[in-house]
mmCIF file as gemmi writes it, N, C-alpha and C atoms, coordinates in Angstrom:
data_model
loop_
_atom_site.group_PDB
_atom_site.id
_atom_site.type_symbol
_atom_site.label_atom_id
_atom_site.label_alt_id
_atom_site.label_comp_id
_atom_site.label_asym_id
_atom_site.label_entity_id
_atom_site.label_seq_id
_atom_site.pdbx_PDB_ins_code
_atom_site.Cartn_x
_atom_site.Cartn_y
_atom_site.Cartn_z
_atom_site.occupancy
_atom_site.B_iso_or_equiv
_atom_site.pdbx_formal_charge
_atom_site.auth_seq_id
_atom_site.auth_asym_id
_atom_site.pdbx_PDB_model_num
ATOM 1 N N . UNK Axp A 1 ? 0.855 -1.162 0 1 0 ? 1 A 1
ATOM 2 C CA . UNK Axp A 1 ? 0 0 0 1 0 ? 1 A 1
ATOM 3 C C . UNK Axp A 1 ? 0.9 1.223 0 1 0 ? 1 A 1
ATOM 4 N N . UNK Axp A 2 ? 0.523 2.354 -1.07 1 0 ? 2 A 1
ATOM 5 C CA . UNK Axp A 2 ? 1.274 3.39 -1.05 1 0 ? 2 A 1
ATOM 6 C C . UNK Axp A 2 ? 0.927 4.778 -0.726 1 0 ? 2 A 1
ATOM 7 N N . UNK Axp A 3 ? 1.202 5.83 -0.64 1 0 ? 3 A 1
ATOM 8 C CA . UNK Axp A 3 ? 0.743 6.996 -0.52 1 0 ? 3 A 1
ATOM 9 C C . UNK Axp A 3 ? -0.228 7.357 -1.394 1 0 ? 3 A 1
ATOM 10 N N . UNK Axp A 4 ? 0.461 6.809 -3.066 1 0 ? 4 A 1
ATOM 11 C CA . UNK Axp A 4 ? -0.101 7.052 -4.139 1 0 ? 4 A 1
ATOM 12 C C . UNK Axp A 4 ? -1.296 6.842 -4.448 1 0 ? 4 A 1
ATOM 13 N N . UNK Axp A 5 ? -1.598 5.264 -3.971 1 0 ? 5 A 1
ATOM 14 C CA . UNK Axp A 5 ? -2.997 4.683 -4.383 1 0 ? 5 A 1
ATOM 15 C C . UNK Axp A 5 ? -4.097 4.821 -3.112 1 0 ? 5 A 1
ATOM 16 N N . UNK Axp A 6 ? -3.377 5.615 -1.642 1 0 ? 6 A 1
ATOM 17 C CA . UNK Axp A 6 ? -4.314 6.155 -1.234 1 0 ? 6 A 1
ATOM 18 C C . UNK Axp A 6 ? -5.082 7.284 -1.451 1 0 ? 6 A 1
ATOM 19 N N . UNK Axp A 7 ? -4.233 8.592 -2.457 1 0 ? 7 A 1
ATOM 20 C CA . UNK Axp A 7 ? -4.472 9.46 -2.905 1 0 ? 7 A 1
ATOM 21 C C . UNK Axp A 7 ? -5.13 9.473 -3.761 1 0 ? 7 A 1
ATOM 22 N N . UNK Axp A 8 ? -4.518 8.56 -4.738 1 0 ? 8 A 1
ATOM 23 C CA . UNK Axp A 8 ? -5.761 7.911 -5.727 1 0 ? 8 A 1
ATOM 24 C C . UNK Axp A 8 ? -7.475 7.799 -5.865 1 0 ? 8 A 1
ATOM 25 N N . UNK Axp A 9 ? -7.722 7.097 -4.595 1 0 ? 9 A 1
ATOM 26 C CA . UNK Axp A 9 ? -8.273 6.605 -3.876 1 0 ? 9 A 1
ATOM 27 C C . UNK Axp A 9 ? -9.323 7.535 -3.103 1 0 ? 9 A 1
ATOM 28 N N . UNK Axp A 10 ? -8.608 8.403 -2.738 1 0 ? 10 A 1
ATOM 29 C CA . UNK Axp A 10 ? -9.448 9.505 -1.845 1 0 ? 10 A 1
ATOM 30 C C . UNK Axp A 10 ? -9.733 10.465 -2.846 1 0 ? 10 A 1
ATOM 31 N N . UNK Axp A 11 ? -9.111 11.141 -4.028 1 0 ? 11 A 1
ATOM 32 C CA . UNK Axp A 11 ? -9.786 11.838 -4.726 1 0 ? 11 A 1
ATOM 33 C C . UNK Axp A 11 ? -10.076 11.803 -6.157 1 0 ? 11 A 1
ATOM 34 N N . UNK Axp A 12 ? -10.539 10.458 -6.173 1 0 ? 12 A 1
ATOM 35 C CA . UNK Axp A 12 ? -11.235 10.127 -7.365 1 0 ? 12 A 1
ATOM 36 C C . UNK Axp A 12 ? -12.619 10.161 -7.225 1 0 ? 12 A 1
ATOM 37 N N . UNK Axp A 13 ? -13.271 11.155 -8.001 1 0 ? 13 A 1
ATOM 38 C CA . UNK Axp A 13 ? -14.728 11.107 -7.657 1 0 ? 13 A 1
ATOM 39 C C . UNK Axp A 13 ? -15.456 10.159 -7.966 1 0 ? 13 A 1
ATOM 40 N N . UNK Axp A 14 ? -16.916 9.771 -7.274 1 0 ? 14 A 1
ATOM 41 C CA . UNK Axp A 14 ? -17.316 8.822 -7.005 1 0 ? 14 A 1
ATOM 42 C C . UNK Axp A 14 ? -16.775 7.322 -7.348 1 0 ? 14 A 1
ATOM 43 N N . UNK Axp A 15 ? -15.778 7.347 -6.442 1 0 ? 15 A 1
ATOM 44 C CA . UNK Axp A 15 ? -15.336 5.911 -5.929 1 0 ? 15 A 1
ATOM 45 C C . UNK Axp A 15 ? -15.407 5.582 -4.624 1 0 ? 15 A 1
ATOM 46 N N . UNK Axp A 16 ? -16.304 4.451 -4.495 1 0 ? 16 A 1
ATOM 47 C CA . UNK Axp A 16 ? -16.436 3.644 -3.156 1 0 ? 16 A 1
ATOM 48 C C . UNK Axp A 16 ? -16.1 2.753 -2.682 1 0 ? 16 A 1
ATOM 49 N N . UNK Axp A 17 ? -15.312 3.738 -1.882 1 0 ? 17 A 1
ATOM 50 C CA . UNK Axp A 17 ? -14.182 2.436 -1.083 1 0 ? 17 A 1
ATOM 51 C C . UNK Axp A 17 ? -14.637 1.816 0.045 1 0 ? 17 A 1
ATOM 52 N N . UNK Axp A 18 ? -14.512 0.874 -0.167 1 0 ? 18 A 1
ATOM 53 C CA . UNK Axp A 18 ? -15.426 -0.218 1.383 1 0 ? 18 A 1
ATOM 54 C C . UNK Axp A 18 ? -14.447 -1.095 1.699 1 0 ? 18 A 1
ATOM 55 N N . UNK Axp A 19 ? -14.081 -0.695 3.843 1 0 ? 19 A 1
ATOM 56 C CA . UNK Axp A 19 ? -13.412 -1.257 4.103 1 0 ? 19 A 1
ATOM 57 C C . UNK Axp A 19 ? -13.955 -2.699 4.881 1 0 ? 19 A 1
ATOM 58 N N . UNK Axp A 20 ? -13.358 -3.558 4.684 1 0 ? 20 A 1
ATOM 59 C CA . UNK Axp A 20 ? -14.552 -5.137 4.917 1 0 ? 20 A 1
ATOM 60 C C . UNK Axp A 20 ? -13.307 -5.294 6.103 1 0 ? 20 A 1
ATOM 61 N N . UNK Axp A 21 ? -13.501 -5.361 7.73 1 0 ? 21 A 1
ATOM 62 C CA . UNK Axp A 21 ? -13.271 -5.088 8.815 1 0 ? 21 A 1
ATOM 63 C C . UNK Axp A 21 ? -13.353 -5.93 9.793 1 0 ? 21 A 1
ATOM 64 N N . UNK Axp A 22 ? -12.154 -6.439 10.557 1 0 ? 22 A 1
ATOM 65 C CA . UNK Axp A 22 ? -12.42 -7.26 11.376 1 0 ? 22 A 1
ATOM 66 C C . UNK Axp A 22 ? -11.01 -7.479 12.655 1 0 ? 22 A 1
ATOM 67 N N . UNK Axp A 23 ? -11.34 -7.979 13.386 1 0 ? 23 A 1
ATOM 68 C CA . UNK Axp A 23 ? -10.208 -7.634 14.283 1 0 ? 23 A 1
ATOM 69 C C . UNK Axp A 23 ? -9.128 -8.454 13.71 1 0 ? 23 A 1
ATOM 70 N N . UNK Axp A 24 ? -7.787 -8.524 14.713 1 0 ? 24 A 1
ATOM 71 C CA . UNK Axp A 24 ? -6.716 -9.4 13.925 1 0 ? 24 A 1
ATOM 72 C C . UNK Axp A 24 ? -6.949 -10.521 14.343 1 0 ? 24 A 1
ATOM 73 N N . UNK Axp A 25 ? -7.53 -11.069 15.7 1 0 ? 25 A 1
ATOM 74 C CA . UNK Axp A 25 ? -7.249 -12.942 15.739 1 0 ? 25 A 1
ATOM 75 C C . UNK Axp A 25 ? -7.968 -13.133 14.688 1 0 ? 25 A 1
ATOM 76 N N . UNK Axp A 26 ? -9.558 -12.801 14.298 1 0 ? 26 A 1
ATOM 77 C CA . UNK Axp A 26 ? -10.014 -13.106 13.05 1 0 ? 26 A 1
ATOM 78 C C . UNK Axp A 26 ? -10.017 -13.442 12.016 1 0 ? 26 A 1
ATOM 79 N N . UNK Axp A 27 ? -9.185 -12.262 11.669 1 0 ? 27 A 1
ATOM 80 C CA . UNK Axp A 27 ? -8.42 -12.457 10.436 1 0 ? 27 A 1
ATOM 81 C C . UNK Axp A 27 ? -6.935 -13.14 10.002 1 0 ? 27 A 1
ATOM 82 N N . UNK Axp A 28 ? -6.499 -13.222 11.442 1 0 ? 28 A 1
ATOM 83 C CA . UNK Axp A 28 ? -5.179 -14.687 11.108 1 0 ? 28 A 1
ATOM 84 C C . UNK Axp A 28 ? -5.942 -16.103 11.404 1 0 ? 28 A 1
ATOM 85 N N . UNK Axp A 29 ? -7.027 -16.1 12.01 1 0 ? 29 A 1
ATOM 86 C CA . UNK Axp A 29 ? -7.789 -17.25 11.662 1 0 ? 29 A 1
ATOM 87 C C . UNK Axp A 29 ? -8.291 -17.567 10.62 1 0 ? 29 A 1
ATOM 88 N N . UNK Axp A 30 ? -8.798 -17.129 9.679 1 0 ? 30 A 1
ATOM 89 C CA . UNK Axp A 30 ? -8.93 -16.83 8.23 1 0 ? 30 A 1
ATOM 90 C C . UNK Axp A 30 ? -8.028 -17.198 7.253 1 0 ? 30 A 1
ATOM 91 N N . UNK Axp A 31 ? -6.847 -16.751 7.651 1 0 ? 31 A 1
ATOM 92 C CA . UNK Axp A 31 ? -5.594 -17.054 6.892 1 0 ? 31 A 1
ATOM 93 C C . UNK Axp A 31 ? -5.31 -17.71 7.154 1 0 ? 31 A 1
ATOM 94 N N . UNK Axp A 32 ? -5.033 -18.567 8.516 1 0 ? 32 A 1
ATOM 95 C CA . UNK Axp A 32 ? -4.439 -19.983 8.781 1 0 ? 32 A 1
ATOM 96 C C . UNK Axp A 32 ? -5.465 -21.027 8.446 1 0 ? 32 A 1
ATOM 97 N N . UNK Axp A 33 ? -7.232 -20.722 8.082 1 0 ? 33 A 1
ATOM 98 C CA . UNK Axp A 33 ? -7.905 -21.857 7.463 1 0 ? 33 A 1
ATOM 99 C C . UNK Axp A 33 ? -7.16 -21.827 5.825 1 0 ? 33 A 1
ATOM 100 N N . UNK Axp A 34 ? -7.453 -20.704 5.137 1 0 ? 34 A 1
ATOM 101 C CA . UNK Axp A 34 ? -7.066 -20.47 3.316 1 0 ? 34 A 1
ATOM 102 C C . UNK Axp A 34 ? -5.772 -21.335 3.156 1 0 ? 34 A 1
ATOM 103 N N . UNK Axp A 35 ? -4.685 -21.28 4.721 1 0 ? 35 A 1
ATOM 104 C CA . UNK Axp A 35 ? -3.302 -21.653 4.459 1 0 ? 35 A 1
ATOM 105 C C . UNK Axp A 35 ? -3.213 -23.639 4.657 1 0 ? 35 A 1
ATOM 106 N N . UNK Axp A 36 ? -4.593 -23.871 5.181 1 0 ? 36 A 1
ATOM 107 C CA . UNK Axp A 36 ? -4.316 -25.263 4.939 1 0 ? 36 A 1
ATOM 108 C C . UNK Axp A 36 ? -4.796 -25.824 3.768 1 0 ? 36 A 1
ATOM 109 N N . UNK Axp A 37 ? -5.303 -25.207 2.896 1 0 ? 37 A 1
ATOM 110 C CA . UNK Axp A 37 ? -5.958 -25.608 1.498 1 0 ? 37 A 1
ATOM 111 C C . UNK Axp A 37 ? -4.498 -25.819 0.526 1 0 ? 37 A 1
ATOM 112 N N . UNK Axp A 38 ? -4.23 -26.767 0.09 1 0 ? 38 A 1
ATOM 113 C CA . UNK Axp A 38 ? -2.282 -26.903 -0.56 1 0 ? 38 A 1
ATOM 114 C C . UNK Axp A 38 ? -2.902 -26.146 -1.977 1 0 ? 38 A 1
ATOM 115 N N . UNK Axp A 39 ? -3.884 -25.568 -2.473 1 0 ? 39 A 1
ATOM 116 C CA . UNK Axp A 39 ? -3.989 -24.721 -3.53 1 0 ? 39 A 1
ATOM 117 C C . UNK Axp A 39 ? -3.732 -23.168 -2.756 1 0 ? 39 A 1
ATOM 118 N N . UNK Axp A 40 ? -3.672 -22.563 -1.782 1 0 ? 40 A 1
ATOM 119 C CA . UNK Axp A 40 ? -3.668 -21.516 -1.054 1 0 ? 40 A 1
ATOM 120 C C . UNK Axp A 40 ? -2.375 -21.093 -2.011 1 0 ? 40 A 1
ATOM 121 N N . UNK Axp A 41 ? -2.504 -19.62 -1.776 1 0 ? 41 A 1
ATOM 122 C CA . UNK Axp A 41 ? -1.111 -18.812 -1.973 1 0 ? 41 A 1
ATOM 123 C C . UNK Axp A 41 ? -0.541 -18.401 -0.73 1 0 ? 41 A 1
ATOM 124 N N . UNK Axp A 42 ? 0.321 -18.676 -0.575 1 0 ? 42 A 1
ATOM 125 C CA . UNK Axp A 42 ? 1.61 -18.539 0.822 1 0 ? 42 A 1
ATOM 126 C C . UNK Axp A 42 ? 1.533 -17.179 1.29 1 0 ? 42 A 1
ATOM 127 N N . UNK Axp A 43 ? 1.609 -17.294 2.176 1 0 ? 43 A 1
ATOM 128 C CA . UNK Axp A 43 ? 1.424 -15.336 2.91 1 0 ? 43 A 1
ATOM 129 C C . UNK Axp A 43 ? 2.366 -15.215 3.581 1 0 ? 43 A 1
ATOM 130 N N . UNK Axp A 44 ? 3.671 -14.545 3.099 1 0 ? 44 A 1
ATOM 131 C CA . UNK Axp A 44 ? 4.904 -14.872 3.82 1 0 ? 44 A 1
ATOM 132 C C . UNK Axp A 44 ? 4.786 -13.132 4.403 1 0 ? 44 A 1
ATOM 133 N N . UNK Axp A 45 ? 4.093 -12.753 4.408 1 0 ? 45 A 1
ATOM 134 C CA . UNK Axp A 45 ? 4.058 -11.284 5.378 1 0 ? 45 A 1
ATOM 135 C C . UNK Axp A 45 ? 3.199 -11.649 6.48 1 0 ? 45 A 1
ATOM 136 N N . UNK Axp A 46 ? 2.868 -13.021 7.071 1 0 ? 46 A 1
ATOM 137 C CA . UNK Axp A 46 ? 2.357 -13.492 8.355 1 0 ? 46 A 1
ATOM 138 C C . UNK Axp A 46 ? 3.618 -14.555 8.815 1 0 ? 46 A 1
ATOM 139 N N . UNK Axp A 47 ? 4.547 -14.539 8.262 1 0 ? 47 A 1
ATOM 140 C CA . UNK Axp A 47 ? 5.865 -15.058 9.106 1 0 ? 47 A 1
ATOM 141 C C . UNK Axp A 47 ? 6.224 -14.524 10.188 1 0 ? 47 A 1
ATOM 142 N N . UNK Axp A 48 ? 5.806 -13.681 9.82 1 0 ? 48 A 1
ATOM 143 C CA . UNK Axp A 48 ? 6.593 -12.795 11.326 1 0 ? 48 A 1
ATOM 144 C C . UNK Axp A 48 ? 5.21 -12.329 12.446 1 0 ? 48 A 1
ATOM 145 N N . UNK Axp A 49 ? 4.698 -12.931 12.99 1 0 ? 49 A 1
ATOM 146 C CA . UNK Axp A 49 ? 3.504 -12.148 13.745 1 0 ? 49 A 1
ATOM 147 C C . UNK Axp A 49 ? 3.212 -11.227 14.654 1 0 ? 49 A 1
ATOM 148 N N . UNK Axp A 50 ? 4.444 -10.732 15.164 1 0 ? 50 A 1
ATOM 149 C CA . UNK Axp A 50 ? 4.569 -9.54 15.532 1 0 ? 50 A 1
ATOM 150 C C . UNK Axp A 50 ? 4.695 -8.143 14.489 1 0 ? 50 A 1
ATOM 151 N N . UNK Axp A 51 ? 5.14 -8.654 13.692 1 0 ? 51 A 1
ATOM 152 C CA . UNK Axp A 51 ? 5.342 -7.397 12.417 1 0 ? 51 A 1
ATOM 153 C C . UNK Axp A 51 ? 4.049 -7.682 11.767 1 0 ? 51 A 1
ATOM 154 N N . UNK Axp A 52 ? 3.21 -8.7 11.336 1 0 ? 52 A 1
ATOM 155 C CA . UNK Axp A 52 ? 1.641 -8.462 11.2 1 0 ? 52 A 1
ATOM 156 C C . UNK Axp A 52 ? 1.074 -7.714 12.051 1 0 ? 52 A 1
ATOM 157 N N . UNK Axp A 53 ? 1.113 -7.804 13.388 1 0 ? 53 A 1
ATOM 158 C CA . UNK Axp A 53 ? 0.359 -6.967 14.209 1 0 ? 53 A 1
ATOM 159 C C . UNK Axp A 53 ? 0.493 -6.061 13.932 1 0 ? 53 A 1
ATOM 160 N N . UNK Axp A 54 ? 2.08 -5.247 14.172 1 0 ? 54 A 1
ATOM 161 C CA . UNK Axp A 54 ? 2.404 -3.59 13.638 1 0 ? 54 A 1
ATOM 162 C C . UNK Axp A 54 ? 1.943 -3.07 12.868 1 0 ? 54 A 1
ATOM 163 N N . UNK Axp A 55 ? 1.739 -3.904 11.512 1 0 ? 55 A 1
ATOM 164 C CA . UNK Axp A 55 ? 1.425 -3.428 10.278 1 0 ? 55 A 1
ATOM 165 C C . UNK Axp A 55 ? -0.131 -3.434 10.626 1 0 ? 55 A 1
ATOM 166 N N . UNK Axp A 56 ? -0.901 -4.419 10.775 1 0 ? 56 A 1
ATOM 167 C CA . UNK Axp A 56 ? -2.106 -4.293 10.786 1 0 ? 56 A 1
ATOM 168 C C . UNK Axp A 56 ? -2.482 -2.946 11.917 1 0 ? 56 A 1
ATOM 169 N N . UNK Axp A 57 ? -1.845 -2.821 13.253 1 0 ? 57 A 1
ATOM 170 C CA . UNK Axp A 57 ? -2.433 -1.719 13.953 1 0 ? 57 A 1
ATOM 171 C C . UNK Axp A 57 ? -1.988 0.061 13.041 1 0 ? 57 A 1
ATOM 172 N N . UNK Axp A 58 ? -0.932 -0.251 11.962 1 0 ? 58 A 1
ATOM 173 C CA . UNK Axp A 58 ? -0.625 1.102 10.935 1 0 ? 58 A 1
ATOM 174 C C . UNK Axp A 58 ? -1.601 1.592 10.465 1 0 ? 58 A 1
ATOM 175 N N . UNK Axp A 59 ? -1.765 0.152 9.624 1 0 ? 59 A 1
ATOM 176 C CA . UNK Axp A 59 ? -2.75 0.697 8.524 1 0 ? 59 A 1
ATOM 177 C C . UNK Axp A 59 ? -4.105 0.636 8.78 1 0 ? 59 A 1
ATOM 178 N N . UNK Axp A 60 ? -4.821 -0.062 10.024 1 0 ? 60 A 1
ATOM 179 C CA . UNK Axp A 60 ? -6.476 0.511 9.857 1 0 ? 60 A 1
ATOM 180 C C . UNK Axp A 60 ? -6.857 1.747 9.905 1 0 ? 60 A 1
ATOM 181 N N . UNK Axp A 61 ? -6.063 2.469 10.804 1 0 ? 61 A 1
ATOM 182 C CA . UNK Axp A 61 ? -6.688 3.87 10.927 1 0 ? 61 A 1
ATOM 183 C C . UNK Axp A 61 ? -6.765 4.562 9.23 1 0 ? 61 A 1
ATOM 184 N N . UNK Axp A 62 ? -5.83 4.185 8.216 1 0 ? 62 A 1
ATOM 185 C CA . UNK Axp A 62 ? -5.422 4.52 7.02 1 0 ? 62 A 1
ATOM 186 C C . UNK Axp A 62 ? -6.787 3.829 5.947 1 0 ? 62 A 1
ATOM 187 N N . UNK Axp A 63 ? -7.251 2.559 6.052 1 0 ? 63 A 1
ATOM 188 C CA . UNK Axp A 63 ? -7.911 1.688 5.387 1 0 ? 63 A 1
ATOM 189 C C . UNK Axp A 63 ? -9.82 2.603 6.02 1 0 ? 63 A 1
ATOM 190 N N . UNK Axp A 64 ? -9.558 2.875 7.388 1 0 ? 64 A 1
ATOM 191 C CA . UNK Axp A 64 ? -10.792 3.678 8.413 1 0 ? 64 A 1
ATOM 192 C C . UNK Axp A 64 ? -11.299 5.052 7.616 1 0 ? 64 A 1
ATOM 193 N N . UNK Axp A 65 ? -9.977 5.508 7.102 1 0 ? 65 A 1
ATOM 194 C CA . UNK Axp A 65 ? -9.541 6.969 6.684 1 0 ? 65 A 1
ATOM 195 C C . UNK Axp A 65 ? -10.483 6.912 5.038 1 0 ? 65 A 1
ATOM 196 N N . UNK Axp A 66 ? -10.052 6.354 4.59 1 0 ? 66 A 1
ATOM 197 C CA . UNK Axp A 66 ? -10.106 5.785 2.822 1 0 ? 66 A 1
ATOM 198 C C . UNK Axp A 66 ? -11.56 5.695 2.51 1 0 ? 66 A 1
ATOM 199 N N . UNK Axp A 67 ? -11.985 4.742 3.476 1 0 ? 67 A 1
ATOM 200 C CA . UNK Axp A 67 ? -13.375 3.88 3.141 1 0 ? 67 A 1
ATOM 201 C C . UNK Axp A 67 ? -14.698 4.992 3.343 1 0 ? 67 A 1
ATOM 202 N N . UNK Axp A 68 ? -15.53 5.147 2.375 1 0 ? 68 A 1
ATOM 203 C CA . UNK Axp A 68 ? -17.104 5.362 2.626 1 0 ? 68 A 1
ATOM 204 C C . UNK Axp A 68 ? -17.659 5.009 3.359 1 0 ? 68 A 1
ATOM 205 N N . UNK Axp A 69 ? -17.227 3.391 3.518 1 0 ? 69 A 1
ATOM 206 C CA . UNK Axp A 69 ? -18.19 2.385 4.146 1 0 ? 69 A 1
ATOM 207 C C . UNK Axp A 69 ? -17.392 1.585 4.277 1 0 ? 69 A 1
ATOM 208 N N . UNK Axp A 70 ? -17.31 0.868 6.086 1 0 ? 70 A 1
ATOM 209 C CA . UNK Axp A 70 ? -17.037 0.149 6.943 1 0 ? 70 A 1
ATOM 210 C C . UNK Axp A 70 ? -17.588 -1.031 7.107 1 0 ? 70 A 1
ATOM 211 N N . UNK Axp A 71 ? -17.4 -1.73 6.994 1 0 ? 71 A 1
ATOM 212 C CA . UNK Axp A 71 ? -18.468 -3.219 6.99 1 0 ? 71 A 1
ATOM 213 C C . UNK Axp A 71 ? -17.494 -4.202 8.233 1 0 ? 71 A 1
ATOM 214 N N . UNK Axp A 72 ? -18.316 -4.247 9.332 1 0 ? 72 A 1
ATOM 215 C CA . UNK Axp A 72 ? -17.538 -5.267 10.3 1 0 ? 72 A 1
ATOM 216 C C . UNK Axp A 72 ? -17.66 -6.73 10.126 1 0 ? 72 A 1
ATOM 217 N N . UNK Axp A 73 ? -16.604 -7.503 9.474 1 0 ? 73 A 1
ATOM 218 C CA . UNK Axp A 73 ? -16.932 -8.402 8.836 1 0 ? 73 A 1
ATOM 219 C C . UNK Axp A 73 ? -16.528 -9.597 10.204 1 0 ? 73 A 1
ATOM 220 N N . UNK Axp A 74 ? -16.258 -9.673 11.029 1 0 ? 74 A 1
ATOM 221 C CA . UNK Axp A 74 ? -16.218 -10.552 12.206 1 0 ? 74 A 1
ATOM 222 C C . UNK Axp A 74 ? -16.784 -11.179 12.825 1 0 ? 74 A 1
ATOM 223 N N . UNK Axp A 75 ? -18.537 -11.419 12.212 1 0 ? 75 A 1
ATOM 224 C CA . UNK Axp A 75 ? -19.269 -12.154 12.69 1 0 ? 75 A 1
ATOM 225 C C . UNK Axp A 75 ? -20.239 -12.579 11.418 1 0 ? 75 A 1
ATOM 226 N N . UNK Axp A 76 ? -19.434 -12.152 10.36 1 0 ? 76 A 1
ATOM 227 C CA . UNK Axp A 76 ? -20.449 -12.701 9.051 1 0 ? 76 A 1
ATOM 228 C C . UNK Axp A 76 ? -20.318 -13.651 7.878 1 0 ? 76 A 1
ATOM 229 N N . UNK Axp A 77 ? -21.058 -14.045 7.794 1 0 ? 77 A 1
ATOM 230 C CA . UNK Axp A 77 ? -20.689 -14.977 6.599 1 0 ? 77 A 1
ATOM 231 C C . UNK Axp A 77 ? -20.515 -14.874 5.44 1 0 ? 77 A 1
ATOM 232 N N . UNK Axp A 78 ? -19.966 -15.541 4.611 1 0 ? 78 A 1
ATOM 233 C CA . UNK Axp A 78 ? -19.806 -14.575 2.873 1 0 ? 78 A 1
ATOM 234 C C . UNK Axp A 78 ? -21.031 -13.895 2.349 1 0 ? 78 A 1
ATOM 235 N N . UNK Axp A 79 ? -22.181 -14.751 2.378 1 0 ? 79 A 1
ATOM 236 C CA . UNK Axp A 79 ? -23.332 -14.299 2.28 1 0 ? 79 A 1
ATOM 237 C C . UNK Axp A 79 ? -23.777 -12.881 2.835 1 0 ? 79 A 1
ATOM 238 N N . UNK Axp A 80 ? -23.677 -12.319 3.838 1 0 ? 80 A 1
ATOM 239 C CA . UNK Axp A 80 ? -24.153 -11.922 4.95 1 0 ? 80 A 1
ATOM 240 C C . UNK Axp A 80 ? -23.18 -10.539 4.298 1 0 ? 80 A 1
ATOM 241 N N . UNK Axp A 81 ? -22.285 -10.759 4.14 1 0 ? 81 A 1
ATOM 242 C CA . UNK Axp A 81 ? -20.929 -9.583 4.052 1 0 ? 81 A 1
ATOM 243 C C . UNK Axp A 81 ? -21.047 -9.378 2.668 1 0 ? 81 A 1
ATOM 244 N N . UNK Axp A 82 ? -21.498 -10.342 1.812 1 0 ? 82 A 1
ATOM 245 C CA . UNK Axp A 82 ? -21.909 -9.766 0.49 1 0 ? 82 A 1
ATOM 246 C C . UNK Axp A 82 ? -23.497 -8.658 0.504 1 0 ? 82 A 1
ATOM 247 N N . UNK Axp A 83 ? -23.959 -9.192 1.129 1 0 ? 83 A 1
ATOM 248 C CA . UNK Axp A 83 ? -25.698 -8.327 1.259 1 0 ? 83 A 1
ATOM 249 C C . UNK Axp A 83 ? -25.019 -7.132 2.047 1 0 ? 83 A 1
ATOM 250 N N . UNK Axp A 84 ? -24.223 -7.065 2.68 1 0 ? 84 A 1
ATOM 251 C CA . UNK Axp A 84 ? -23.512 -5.501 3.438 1 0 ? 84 A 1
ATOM 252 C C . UNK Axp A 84 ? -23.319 -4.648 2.366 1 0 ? 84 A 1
ATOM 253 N N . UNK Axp A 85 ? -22.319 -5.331 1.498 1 0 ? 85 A 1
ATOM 254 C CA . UNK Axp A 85 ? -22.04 -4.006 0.472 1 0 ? 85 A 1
ATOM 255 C C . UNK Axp A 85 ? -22.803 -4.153 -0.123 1 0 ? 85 A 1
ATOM 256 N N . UNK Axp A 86 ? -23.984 -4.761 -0.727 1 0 ? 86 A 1
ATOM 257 C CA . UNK Axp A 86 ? -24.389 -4.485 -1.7 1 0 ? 86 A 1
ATOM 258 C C . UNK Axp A 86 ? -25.874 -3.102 -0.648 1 0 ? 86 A 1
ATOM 259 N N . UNK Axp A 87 ? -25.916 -3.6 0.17 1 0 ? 87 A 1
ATOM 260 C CA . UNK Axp A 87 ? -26.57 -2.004 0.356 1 0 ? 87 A 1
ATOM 261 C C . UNK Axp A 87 ? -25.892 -1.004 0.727 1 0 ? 87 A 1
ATOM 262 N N . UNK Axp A 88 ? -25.046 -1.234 1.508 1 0 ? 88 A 1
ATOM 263 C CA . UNK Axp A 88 ? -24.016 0.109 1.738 1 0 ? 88 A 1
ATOM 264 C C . UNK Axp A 88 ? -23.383 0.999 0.606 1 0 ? 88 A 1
ATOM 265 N N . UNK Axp A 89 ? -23.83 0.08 -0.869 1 0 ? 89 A 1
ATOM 266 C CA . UNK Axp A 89 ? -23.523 0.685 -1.982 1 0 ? 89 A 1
ATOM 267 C C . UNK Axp A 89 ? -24.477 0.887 -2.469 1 0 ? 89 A 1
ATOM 268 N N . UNK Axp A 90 ? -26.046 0.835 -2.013 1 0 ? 90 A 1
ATOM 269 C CA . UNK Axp A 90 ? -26.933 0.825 -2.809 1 0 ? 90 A 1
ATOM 270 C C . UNK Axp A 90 ? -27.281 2.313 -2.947 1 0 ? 90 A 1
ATOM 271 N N . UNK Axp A 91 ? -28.084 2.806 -4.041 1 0 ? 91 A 1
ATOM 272 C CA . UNK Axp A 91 ? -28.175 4.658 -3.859 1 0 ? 91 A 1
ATOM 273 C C . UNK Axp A 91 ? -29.678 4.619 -3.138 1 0 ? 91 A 1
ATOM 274 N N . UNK Axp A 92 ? -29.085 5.573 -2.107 1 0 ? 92 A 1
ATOM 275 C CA . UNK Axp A 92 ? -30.183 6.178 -1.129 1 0 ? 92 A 1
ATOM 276 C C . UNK Axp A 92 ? -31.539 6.38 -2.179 1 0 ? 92 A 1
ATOM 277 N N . UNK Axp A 93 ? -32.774 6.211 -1.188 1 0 ? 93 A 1
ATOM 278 C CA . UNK Axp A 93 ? -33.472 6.41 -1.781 1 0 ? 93 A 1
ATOM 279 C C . UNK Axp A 93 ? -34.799 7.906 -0.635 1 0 ? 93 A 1
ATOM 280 N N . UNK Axp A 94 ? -33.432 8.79 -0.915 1 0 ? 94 A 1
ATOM 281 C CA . UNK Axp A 94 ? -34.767 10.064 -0.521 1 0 ? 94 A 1
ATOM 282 C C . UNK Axp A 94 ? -35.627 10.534 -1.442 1 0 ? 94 A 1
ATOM 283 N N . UNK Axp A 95 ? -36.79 11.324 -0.76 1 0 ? 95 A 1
ATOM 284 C CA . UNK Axp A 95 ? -38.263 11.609 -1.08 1 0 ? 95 A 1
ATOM 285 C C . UNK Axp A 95 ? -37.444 12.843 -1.555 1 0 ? 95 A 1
ATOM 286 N N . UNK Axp A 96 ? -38.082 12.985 -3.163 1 0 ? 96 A 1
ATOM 287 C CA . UNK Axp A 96 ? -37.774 14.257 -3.784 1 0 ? 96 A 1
ATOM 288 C C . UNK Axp A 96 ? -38.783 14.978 -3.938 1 0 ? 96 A 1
């Protein structure tokens, strides 16, 4: 992640950025299920799990910063987290 493509990112008009959110045991639980599948791709930036933590406590406030829309994905199912964005992206519907 760079400066660039956060800038990108933040002032490109109407683009919606949705951050899909969850704490870290979560999400290294996640990765250590994907990592027993022998088709998985290797995540060698969770070798070190103290430097995951760092990085992960960097960048949410940055990913927090970015996003339109927050979706706490820590208690949902694909299903469930797919129906999130699809209304959190849906266009409002006020009385004109």
């Amino acid at each position: 992640e760079t400066l660039g493509n956060r800038l990108l990112l933040e002032q490109t008009p109407h683009t919606a950025v949705v951050y899909l959110s969850a704490n870290l045991p979560t999400l290294l639980a996640r990765c250590s299920a994907q990592a027993a599948d022998p088709s998985a791709t290797a995540r060698p930036n969770l070798a070190d799990p103290a430097a995951a933590e760092r990085r992960f406590h960097l960048r949410r406030p940055l990913y927090e910063r970015i996003a339109a829309h927050t979706i706490d994905t820590a208690t949902l199912t694909l299903t469930e987290t797919t129906d999130a964005i699809l209304t959190a992206l849906a266009p409002s519907r006020s009385p004109r």
